[in-house]
C-alpha positions in Angstrom: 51.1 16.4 250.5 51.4 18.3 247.3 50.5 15.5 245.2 47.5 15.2 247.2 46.5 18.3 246.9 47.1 18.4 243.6 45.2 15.6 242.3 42.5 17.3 244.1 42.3 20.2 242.2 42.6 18.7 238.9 39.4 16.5 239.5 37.2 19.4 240.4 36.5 22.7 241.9 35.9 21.3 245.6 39.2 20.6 246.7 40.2 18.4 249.8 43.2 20.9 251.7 46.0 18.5 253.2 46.9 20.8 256.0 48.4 20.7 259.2 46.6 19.5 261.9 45.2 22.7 264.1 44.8 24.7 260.8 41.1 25.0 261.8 42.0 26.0 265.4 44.5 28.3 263.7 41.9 30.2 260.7 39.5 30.4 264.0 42.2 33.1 266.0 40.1 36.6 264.7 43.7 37.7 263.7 43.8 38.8 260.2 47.3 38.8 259.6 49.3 34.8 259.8 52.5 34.8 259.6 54.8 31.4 259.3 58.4 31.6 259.9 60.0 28.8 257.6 63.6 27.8 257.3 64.5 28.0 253.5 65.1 24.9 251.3 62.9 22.2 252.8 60.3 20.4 250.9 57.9 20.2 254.1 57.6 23.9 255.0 55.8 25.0 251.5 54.0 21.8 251.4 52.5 22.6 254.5 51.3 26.1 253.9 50.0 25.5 250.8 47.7 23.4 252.9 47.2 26.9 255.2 46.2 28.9 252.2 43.8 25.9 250.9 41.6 25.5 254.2 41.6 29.6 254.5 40.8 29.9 250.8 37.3 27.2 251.4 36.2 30.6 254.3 37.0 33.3 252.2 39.3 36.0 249.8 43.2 35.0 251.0 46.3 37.2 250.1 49.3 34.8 250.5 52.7 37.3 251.3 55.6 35.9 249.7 59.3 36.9 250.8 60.2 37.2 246.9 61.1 40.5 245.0 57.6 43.1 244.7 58.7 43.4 241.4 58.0 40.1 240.1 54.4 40.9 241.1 52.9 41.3 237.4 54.6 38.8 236.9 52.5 36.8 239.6 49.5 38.5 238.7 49.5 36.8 234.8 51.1 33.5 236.3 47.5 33.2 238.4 45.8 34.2 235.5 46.8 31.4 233.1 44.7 29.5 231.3 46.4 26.4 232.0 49.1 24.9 234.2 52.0 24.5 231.4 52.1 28.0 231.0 51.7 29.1 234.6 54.9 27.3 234.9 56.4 28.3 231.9 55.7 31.8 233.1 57.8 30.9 236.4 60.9 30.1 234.5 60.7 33.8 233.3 61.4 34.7 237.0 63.6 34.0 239.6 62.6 30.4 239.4 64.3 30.4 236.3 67.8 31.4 237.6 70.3 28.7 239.5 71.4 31.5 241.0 68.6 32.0 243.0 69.8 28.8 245.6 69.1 30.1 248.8 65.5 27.9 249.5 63.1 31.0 248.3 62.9 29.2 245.0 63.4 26.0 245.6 61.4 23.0 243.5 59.1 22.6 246.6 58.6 26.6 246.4 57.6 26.2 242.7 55.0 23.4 243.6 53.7 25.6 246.2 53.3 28.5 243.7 51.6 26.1 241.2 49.2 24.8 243.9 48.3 28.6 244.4 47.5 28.6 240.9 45.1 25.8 241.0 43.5 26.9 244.2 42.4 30.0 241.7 41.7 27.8 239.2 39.1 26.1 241.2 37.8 29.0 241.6 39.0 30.4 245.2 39.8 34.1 245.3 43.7 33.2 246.1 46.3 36.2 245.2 50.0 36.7 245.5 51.3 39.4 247.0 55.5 39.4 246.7 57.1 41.8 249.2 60.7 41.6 249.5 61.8 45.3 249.0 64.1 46.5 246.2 65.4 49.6 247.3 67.0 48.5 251.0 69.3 46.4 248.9 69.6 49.0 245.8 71.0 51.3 247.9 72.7 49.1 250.5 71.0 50.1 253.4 71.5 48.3 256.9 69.0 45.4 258.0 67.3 47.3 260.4 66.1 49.9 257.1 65.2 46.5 255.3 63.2 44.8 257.6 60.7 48.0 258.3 60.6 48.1 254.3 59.6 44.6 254.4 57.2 45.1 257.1 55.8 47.9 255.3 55.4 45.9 251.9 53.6 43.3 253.8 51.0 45.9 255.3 50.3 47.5 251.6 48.5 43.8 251.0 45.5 44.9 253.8 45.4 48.3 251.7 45.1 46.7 248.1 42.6 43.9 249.8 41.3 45.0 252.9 38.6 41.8 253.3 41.0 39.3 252.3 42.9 37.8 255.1 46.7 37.9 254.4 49.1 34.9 255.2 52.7 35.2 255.0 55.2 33.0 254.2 58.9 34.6 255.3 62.3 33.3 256.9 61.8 32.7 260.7 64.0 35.8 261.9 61.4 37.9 260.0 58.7 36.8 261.5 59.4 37.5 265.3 57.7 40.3 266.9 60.5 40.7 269.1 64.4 42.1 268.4 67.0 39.4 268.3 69.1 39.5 270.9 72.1 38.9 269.3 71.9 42.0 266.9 70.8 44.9 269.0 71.0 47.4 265.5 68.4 45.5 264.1 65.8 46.3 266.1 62.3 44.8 265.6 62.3 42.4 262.9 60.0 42.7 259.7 56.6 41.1 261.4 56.7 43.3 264.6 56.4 46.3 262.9 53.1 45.1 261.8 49.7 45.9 263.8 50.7 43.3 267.3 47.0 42.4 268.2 45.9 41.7 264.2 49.2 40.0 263.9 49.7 36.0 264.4 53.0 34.1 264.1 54.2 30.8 264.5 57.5 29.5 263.7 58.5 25.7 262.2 60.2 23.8 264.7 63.7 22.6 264.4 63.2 18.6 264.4 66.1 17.8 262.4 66.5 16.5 258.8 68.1 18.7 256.0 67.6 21.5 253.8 69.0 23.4 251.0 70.8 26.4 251.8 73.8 28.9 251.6 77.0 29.8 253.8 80.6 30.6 253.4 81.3 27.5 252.0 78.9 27.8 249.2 75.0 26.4 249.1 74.1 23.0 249.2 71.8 20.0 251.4 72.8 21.5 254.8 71.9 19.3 258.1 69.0 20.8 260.2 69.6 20.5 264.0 66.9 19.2 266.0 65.8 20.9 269.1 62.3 20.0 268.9 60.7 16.5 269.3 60.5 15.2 265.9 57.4 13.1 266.3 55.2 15.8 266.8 53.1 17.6 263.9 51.1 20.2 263.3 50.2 23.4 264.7 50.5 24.6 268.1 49.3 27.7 269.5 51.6 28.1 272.6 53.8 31.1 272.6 57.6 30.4 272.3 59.5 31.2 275.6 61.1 33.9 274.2 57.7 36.0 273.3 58.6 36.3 269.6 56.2 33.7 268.1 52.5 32.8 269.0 52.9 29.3 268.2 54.9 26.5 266.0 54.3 24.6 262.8 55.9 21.3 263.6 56.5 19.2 260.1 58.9 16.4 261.7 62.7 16.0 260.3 63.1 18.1 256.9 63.9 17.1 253.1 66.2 19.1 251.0 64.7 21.1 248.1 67.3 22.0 245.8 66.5 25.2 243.2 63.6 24.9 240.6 66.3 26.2 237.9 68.7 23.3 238.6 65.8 20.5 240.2 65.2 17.3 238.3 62.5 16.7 240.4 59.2 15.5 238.4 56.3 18.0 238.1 53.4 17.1 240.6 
């Protein structure tokens, strides 16, 4: 899908979005806020909003949210100003995308592919810009999850501010986007998406149909296998809220491909 995309951009400034199918039914909601729950490490979940931001980008200004550390955001802010892709992604490697540390999905190869398709979107001249949000201070100071995710909440809301008519799509872990508490942990309270505004406020969740994806536990991080509780021949987007209330739809990829880091990927460019 990347690839695709990719080669789009490169021959012009009309690009041809691979999305999901229901993206159009999805940009038509009046909501001005999207937010898509992934599960971290696949190749499919980036892939797929990258083709989100593209179609929104053809209707107008897009701030894309991205659950990666607000201070890399001049950082951001010259990597979608480059002249030229070698040094967008150059510039990359000066972040997070640069450490092998950074191995739990959120800078995965397919992350970094997703960045640079950003890049071209702007380079084709549609009004894309990054908006990282993951707050510092919650974890400088070690304060409990429920502090973190009204931070996070909050950081996401300061994108409206700085860009009022651009409509803001997030890209976050799946716990973060509900709009209702998790059950399981009382003390967390509403997670980062329900403390933003509920009826300018979309969010769909990608569907567990199986496959793998790069992630971290006790053991250490590695290609970890996805279970499937969703049926994994059906794609796209559906806007029918989960049982539970928490999401207003799902993003349904099919079974899920491991992305191992960008800093330690010998994955091809695209």
């Amino acid at each position: 899908m990347i690839a695709l995309l990719a080669s789009a951009l490169l021959a012009g400034s009309s690009p041809t979005c691979s999305s999901p199918d229901g993206t159009v039914t999805l940009l038509s909601q009046p909501q001005q806020v999207i937010v898509v729950g992934e599960s971290h490490g696949t190749v499919e979940a980036p892939a797929a909003f990258l083709g989100v931001v593209c179609e929104a980008a053809e209707r107008g200004p897009v701030t894309v949210g991205l659950e990666m550390s607000e201070a890399d955001r001049p950082l951001f802010d010259r990597f979608m100003a480059s002249p030229d892709e070698a040094t967008a992604r150059g510039l990359l490697r000066y972040g997070d995308f640069g450490r092998a540390d950074r191995d739990d999905g959120r800078h995965s190869q397919a992350m970094m592919d997703m960045m640079v398709g950003f890049w071209r979107l702007r380079a084709a001249g549609r009004d894309v810009t990054l908006h990282p949000f993951l707050p510092l201070m919650s974890r400088i100071q070690r304060r409990d999850q429920a502090w973190h995710e009204l931070e996070m909440g909050y950081a996401m809301s300061r994108a409206l501010v700085a860009r009022p008519e651009a409509r803001l799509l997030i890209l976050v872990g799946d716990l973060h986007a509900r709009k209702t508490p998790i059950a399981p942990w009382p003390d967390v309270g509403l997670p980062a998406a329900g403390h933003l505004h509920g009826t300018d406020t979309l969010t769909l969740r990608m569907a567990q149909q199986g496959g793998e994806r790069w992630g971290c536990d006790q053991d250490g991080c590695g290609e970890q296998t996805m279970t499937g509780v969703y049926d994994p021949g059906t794609r796209g987007i559906i806007l029918t809220p989960t049982s539970d209330g928490a999401y207003d739809g799902v993003l349904a990829v099919g079974p899920t491909t491991a992305s191992p880091p960008a800093a330690i990927s010998s994955a091809p460019a695209t």
